[in-house]
VOLUM-653952 format. One record per residue (C-alpha): residue number from 1; residue in three letters; x, y, z. Coordinates in steps of 0.5 Angstrom, whole numbers, plus 500, padded with zeros to 3 digits. Layout:
! VOLUM-653952
NODE  seq  type    x    y    z
NODE  NUM   ALA    X    Y    Z
...
! end
This chain:
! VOLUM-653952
NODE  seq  type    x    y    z
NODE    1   UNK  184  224  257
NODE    2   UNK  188  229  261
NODE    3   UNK  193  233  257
NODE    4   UNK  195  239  263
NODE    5   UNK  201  238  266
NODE    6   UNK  200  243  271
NODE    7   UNK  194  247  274
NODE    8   UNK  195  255  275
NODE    9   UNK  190  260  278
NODE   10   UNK  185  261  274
NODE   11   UNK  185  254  272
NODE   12   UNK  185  252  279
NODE   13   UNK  179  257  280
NODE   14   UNK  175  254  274
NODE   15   UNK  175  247  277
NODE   16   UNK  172  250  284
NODE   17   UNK  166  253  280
NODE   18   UNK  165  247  277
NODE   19   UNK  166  243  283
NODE   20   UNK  161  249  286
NODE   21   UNK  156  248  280
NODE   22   UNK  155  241  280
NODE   23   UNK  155  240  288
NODE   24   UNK  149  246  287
NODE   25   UNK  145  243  282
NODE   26   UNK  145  235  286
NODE   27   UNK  144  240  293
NODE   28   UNK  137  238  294
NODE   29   UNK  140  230  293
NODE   30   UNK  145  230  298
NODE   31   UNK  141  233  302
NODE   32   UNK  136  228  302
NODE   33   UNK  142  224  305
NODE   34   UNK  140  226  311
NODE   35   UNK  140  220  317
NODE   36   UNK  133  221  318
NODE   37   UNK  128  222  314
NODE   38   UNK  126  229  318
NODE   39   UNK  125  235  313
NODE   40   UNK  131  239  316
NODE   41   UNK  137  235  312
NODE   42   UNK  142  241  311
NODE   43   UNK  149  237  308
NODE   44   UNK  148  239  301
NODE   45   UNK  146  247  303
NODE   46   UNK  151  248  308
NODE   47   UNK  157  245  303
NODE   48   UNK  154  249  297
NODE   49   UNK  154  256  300
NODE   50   UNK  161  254  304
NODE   51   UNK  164  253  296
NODE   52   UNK  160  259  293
NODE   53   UNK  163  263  298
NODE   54   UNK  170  260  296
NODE   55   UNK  168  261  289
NODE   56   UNK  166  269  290
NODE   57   UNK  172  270  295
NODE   58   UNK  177  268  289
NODE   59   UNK  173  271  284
NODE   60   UNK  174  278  286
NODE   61   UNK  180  278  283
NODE   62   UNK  184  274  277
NODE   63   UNK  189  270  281
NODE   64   UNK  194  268  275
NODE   65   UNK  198  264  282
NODE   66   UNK  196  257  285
NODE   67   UNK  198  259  291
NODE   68   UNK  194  266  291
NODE   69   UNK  187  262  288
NODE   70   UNK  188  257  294
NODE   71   UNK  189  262  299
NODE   72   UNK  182  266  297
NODE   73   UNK  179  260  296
NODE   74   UNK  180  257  304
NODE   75   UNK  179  265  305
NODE   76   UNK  172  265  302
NODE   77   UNK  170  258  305
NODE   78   UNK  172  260  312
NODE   79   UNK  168  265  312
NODE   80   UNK  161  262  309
NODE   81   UNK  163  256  313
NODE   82   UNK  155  253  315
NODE   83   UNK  154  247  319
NODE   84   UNK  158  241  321
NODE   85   UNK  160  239  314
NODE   86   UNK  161  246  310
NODE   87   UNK  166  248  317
NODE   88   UNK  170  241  314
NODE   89   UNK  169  242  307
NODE   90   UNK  174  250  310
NODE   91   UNK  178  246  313
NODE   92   UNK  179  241  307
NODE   93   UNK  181  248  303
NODE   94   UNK  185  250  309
NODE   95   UNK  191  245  309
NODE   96   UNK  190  245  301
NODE   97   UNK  192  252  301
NODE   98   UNK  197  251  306
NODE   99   UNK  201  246  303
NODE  100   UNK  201  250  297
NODE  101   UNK  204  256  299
NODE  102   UNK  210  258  294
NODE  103   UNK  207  254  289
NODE  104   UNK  205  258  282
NODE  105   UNK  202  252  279
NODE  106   UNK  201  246  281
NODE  107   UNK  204  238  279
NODE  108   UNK  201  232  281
NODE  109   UNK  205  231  286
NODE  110   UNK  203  238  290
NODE  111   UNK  196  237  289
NODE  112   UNK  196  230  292
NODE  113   UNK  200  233  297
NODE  114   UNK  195  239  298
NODE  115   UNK  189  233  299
NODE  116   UNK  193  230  304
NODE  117   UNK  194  236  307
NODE  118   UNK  187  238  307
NODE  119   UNK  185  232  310
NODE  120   UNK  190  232  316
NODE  121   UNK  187  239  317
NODE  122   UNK  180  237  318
NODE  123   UNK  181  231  322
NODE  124   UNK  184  236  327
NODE  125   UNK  178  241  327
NODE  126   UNK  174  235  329
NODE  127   UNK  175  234  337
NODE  128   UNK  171  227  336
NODE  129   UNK  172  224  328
NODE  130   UNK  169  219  327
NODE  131   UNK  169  214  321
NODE  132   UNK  164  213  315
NODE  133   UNK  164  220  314
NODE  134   UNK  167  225  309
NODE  135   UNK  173  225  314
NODE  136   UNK  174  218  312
NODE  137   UNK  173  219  304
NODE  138   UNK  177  225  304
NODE  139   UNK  184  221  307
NODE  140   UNK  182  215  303
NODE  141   UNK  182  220  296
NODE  142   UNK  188  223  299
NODE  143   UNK  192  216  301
NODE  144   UNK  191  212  294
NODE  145   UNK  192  219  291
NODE  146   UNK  200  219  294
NODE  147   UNK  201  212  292
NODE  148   UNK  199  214  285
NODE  149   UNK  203  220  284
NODE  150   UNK  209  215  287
NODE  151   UNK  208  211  281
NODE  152   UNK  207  217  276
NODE  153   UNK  208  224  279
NODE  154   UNK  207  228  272
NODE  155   UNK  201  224  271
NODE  156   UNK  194  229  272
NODE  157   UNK  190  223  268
NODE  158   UNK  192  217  273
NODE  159   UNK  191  223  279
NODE  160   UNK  185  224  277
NODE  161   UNK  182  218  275
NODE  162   UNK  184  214  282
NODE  163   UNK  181  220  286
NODE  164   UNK  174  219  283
NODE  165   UNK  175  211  284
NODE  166   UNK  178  211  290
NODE  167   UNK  172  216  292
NODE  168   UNK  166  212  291
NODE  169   UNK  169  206  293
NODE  170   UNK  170  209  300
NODE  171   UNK  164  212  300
NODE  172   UNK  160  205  298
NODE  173   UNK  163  202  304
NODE  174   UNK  161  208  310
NODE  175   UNK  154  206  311
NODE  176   UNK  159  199  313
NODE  177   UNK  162  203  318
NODE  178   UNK  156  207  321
NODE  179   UNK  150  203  323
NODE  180   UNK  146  209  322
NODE  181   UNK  147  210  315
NODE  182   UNK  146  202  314
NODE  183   UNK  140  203  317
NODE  184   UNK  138  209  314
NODE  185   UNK  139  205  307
NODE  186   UNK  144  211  305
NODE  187   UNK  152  213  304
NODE  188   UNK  154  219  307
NODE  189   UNK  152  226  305
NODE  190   UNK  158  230  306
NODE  191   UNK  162  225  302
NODE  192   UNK  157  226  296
NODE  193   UNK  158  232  297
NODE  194   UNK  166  232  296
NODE  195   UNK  165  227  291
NODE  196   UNK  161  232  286
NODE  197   UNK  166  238  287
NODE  198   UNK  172  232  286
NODE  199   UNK  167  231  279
NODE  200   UNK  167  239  277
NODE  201   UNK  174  238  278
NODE  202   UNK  175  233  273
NODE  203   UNK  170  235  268
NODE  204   UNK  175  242  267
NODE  205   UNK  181  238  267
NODE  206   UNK  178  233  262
NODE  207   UNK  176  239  257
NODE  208   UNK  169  237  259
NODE  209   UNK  162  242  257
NODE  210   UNK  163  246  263
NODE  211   UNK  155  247  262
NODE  212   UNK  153  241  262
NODE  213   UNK  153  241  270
NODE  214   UNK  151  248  271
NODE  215   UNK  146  247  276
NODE  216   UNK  138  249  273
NODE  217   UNK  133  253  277
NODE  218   UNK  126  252  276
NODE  219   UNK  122  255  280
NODE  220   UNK  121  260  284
NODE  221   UNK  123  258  291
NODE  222   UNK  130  256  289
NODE  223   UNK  132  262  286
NODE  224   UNK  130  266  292
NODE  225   UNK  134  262  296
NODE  226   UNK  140  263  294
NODE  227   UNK  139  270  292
NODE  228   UNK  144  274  298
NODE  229   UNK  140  280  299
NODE  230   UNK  142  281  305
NODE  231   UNK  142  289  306
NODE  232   UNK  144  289  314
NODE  233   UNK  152  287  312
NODE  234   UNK  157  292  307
NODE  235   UNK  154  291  301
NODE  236   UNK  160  287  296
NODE  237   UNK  156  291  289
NODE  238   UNK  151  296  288
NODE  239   UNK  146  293  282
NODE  240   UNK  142  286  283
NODE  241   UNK  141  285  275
NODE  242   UNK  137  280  272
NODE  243   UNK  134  279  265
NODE  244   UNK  134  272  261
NODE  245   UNK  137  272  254
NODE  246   UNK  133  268  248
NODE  247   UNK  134  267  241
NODE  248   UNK  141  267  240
NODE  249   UNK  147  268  234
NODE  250   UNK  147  263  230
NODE  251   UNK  155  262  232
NODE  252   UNK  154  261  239
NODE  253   UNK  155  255  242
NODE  254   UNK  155  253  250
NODE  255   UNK  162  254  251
NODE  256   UNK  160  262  249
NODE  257   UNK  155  261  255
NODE  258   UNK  160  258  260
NODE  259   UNK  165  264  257
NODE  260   UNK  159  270  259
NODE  261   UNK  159  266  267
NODE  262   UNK  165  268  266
NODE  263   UNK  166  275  265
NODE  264   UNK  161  276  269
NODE  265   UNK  165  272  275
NODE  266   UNK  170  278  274
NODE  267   UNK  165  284  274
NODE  268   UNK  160  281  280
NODE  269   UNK  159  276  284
NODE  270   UNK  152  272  286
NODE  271   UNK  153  269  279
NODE  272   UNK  147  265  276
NODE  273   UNK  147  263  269
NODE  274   UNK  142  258  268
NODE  275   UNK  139  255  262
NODE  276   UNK  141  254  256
NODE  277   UNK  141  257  248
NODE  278   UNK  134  256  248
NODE  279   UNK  133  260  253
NODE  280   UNK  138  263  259
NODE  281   UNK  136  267  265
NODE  282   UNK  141  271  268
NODE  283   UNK  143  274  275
NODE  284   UNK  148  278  278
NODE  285   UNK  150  283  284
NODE  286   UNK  155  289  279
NODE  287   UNK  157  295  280
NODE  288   UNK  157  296  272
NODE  289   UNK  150  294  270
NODE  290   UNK  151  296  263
NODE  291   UNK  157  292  262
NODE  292   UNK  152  286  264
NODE  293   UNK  148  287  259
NODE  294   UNK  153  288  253
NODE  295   UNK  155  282  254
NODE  296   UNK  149  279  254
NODE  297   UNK  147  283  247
NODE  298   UNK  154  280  245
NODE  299   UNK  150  273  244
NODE  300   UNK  143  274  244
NODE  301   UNK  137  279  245
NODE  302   UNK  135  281  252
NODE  303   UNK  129  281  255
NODE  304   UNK  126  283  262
NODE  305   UNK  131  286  265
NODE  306   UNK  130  288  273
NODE  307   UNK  135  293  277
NODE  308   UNK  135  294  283
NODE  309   UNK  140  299  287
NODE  310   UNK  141  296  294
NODE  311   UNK  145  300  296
NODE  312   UNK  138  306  296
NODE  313   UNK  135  299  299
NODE  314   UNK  141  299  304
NODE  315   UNK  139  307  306
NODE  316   UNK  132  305  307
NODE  317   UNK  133  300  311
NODE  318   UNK  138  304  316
NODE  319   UNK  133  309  315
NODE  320   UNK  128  306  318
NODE  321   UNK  132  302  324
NODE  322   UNK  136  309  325
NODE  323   UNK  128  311  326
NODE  324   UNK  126  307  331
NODE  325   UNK  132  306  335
NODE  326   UNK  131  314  336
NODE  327   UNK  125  312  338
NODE  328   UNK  128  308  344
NODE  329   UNK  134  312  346
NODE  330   UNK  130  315  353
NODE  331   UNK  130  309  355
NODE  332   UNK  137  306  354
NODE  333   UNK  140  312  357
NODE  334   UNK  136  310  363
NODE  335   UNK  141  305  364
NODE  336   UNK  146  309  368
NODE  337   UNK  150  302  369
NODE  338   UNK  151  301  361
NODE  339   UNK  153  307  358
NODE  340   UNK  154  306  349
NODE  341   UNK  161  304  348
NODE  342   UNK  163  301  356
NODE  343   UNK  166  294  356
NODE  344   UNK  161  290  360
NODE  345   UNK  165  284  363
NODE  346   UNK  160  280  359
NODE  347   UNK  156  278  354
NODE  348   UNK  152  273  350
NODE  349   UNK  151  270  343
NODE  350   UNK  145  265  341
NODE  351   UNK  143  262  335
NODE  352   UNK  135  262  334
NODE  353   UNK  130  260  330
NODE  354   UNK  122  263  331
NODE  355   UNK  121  270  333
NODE  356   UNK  118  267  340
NODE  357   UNK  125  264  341
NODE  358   UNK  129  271  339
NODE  359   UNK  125  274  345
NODE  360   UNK  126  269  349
NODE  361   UNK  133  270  349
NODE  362   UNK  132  278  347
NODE  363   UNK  128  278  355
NODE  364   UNK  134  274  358
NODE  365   UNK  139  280  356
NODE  366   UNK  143  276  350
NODE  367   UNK  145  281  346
NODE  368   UNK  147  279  339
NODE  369   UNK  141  274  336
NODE  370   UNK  144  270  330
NODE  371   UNK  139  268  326
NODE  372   UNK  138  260  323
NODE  373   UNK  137  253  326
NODE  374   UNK  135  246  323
NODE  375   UNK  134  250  316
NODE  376   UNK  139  255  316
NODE  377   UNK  146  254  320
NODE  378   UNK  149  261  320
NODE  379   UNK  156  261  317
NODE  380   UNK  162  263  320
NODE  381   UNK  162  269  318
NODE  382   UNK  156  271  321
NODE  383   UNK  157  269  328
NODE  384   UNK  163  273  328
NODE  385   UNK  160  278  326
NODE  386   UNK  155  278  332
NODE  387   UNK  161  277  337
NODE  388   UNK  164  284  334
NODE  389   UNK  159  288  335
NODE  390   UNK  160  286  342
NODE  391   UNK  164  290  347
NODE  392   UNK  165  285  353
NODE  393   UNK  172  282  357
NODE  394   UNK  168  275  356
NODE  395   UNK  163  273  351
NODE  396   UNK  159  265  351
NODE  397   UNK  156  263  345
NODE  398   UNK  150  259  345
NODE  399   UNK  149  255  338
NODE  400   UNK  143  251  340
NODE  401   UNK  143  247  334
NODE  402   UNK  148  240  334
NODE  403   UNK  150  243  327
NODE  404   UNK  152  249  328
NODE  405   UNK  157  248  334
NODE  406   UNK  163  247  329
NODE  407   UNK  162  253  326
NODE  408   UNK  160  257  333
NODE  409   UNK  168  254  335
NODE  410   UNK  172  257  328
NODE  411   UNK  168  264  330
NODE  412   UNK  171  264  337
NODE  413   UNK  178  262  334
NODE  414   UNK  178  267  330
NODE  415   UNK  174  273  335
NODE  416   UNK  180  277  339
NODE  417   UNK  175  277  345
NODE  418   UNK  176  271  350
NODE  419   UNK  169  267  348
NODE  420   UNK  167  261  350
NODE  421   UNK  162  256  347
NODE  422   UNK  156  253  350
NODE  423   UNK  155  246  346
NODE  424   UNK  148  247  347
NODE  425   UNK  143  243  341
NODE  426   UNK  138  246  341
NODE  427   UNK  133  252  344
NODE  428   UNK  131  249  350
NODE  429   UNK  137  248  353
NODE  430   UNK  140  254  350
NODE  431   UNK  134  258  355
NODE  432   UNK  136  253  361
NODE  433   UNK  143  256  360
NODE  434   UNK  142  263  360
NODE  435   UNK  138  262  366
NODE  436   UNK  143  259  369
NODE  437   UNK  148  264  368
NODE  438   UNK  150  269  373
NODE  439   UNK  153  276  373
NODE  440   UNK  157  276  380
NODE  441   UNK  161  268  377
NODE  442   UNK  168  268  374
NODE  443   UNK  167  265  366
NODE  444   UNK  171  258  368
NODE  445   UNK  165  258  374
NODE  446   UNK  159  260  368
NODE  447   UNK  162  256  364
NODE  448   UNK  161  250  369
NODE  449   UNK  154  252  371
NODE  450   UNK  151  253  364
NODE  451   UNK  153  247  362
NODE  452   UNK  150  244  367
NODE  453   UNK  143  247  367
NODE  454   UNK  143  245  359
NODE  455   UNK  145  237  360
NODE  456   UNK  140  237  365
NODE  457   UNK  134  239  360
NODE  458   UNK  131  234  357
NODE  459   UNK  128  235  350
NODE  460   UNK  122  232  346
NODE  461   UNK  121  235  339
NODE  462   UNK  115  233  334
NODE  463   UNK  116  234  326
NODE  464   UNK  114  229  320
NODE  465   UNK  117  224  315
NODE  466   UNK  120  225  309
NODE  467   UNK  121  218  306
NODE  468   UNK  120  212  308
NODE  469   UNK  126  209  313
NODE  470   UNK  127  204  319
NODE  471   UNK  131  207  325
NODE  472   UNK  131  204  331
NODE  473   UNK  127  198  330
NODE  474   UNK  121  203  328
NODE  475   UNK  119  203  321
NODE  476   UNK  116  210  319
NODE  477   UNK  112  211  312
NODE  478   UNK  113  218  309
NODE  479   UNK  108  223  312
NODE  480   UNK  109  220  319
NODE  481   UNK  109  224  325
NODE  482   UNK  115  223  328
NODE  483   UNK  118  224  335
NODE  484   UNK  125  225  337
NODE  485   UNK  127  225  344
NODE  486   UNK  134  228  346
NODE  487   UNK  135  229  338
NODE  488   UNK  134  221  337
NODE  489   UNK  127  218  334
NODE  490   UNK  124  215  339
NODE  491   UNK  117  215  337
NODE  492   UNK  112  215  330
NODE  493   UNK  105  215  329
NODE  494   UNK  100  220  325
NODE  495   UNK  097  223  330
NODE  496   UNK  101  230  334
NODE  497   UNK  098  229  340
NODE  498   UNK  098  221  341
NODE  499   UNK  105  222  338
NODE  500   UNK  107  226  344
NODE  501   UNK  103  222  349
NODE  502   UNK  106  216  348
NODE  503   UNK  114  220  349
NODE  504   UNK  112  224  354
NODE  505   UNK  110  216  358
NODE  506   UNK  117  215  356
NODE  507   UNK  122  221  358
NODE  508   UNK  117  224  365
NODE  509   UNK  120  221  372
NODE  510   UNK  117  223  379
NODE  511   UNK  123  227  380
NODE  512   UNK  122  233  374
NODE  513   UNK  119  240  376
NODE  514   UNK  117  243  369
NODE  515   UNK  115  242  363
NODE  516   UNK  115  248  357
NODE  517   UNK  111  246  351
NODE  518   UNK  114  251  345
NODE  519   UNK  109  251  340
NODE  520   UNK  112  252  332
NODE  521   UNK  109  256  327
NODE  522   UNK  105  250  324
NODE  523   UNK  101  250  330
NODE  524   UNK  094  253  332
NODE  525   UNK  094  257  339
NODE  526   UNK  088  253  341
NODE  527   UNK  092  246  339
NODE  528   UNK  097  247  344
NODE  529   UNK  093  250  350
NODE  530   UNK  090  244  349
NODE  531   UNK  096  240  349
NODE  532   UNK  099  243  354
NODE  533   UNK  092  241  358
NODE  534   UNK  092  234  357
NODE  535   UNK  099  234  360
NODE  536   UNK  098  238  367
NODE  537   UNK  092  233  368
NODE  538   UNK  096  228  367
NODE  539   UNK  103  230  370
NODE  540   UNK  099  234  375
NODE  541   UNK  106  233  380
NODE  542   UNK  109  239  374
NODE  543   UNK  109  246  373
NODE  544   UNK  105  246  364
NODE  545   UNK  108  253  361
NODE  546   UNK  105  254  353
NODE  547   UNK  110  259  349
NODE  548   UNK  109  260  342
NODE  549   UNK  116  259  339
NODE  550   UNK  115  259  332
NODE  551   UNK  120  255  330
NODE  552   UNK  118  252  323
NODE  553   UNK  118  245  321
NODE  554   UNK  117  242  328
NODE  555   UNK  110  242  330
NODE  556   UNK  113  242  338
NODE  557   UNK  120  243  342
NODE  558   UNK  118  240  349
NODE  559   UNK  123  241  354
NODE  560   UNK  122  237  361
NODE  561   UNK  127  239  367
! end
């Protein structure tokens, strides 16, 4: 039972780490949502690293105001926004916030209002909404919550127990409203990741063991993921500190372990606290390593401690980069046409994954490549951050992923310089893009021509199956090789190559010039010489090329123009 009448700021703040909690440990679950069985379903990653950028953007400071805690809240998930899903779930905080400006704490009333707000907000980021998505789950919830607080406004307890209800009878019927989740045997991810956030809500609201949804790592890889030492931006701490905690006071309880988090939120960020009081491990970004492990001692005895100073890690690097930059200085200062600081007319974004796309597009002259892709969209804040170290009256932006178009238009929203973005969905039509384009045009006219040249190309890509699933007709078993033509499977088989014989068969017209095989970082040079041979033999009408793309997880990407 409920018995808060109204939510502050630190209240507020605690209900979004749980929100985050619970949404982290279920990510690799929701991820598993993914419409198709390919290993590259990213809805659970993407939410949780938009809601802990969220979590450390109101944890830099202690918010006693509603109102504040929202603001910095909508702040952090803009920024750490990633992917169609995570640039939603901003949105969703966005009009949340704004509906609660002026407000100190929060009643039932303003906070379905909030809701209502934020679903209003993220319906018109959305250039095509479409039904049966987190779109749809968030408006239900936000509807049947202002119907509730109608009937009883000073009620948290009813609030909440409509929202979580409403919520999953809604998200039961998404697969009604989109064929591809009925076929896909699956609800929609995106709505199950707001369902787990709405879920760490309530387990705060309730009085509920915080520690029982902390997310558990263990392994290895898990952990290294989410460990942001990522030295080529200002560093938020200086020390990265781990160690575990074991044989703990007899006193201690879970509630002192959810308490410790929170100290630990309010000197740090990068916060993790998993385990138990058998064991715990630690982990934390600070600029006050004794404090952390003080803390610690208060409860248990520490053992293997590790610091590390990122801030001399940062000055290594920059050493290194300074180093090698000098190196090249004869060369860019033959560049009498480009000299450092001028204002160029034009200038370029792309998104790449593979150190052999990342020169293709270093070779077309594109001056910021943002790392990611199918495995890692880049947020907000990342894309931003490239087109400010950009001096040009005009930038385009090339996403080269379905997934990170949404995000690619918040960055040129929020850039001061006039950017255009390119929907391209992948590398290969990224490439054709940057061909197309041509310095002596006015931006509307690039604009036209590089949209051309990326509609015009046509994509195969080959990557394998993670589950069992029917699409389209096709059964496909767990381990498959399957093949996706213009993004859509079209073709499985447990063979790379006859898998793409039989979709070349399909896609190839006595009108097309060019084939490009780019070849991921799973396939053998040999292999795709021999491929590529295979289809100069048999589309002998064609010029073959064979670049190493070393793209992960997609054994090939195929473009045919």
């Amino acid at each position: 039972m409920i018995q808060f009448k109204t939510i502050d700021g630190l209240l507020l703040r605690d209900m979004v780490m749980a929100g985050t909690a619970l949404l982290e440990r279920n990510r690799e679950a929701v991820d598993a949502l993914n419409v198709f069985p390919v290993p590259d379903g990213d809805t659970g990653t993407n939410m949780t690293l938009t809601m802990q950028s969220a979590t450390r953007e109101v944890n830099s400071k202690e918010f006693l105001r509603a109102d504040e805690a929202a603001s910095a809240l909508a702040k952090g998930a803009l920024k750490g926004a990633r992917g169609n899903s995570g640039v939603i779930t901003s949105q969703l905080l966005r009009g949340f916030a704004k509906a609660l400006n002026g407000v100190e704490k929060i009643t039932p009333v303003q906070f379905a209002e909030a809701l209502q707000k934020g679903s209003e907000m993220a319906y018109k980021a959305v250039m095509k909404p479409k039904e049966g998505t987190i779109l749809t789950v968030a408006r239900v919830i936000a509807e049947d919550a202002m119907a509730q607080v109608r009937k009883n406004p000073d009620d948290y307890d009813g609030l909440i127990n409509v929202m979580l209800k409403s919520g999953e009878a809604i998200l039961k019927k998404t697969p009604d409203m989109l064929p591809v989740l009925k076929q896909a045997g699956v609800v929609d991810s995106g709505g199950r990741g707001l369902m787990l956030i709405y879920q760490g809500y309530a387990s705060v609201l309730r009085g509920e063991d915080i520690s029982l949804i902390n997310p558990e790592t263990d392994s290895a890889g898990a952990e290294e993921e989410t460990d942001c030492h990522d030295l080529s931006k200002p560093l938020t701490h200086t020390y990265c500190v781990r160690f575990t905690l074991k044989e703990f006071k007899e006193d201690c309880d879970e509630h002192d372990l959810d308490s410790f988090r929170r100290r630990l939120n309010r000197i740090g960020d990068n916060v993790r606290v998993t385990g138990d009081l058998t064991e715990a491990t630690i982990h934390v970004h600070t600029d006050n390593p004794g404090l952390t492990l003080e803390y610690g001692l208060e409860m248990a005895e520490i053992n293997d401690i590790q610091i590390e100073n990122l801030a001399a890690a940062q000055r290594a690097l920059q050493a290194e980069a300074q180093s090698e930059e000098s190196s090249a200085v004869s060369a860019d200062n033959s560049d009498a046409d480009s000299p450092s600081g001028e204002i160029q007319k034009y200038g370029f974004v792309a998104v790449s994954l593979g150190k052999g796309f990342s020169q293709f597009f270093k070779d077309l002259n594109v001056d910021q490549i943002v790392e990611g892709g199918q495995t890692m969209n880049p947020s907000v804040e990342d894309l931003l951050h490239a087109l400010n170290q950009i001096h040009a009256e005009h930038i385009f932006v090339l996403p080269n992923n379905g997934n990170v178009i949404f995000a690619a238009r918040q960055a040129a929203e929020l850039c001061k310089t006039h950017v255009v973005v390119i929907p391209t969905k992948n590398v290969a039509m990224g490439i054709a893009a940057a061909i197309a384009f041509q310095q002596e045009l006015e931006p509307e006219e690039n604009e036209q021509v590089m949209n051309e040249a990326a509609q015009h190309v046509k994509t195969a890509t080959v990557t394998y199956a993670i589950r069992d699933s029917v699409y389209n007709g096709i059964e496909i078993k767990e381990g498959d090789i399957i093949g996706l033509h213009n993004g859509q499977i079209s073709f499985s088989g447990n063979n790379i190559e006859t898998v793409v014989t039989e979709m070349m068969e399909s896609i190839m017209t006595e009108e097309d010039e060019l084939i490009t095989v780019y070849y991921g970082a799973d396939v053998q040079e040999a292999d795709a010489k021999a491929l590529t041979a295979k289809l100069e033999n048999t589309y002998d009408w064609c010029d073959v090329e064979c670049h190493n793309g070393g793209q992960p997880l997609y054994y090939y990407l195929i473009s045919v123009e």
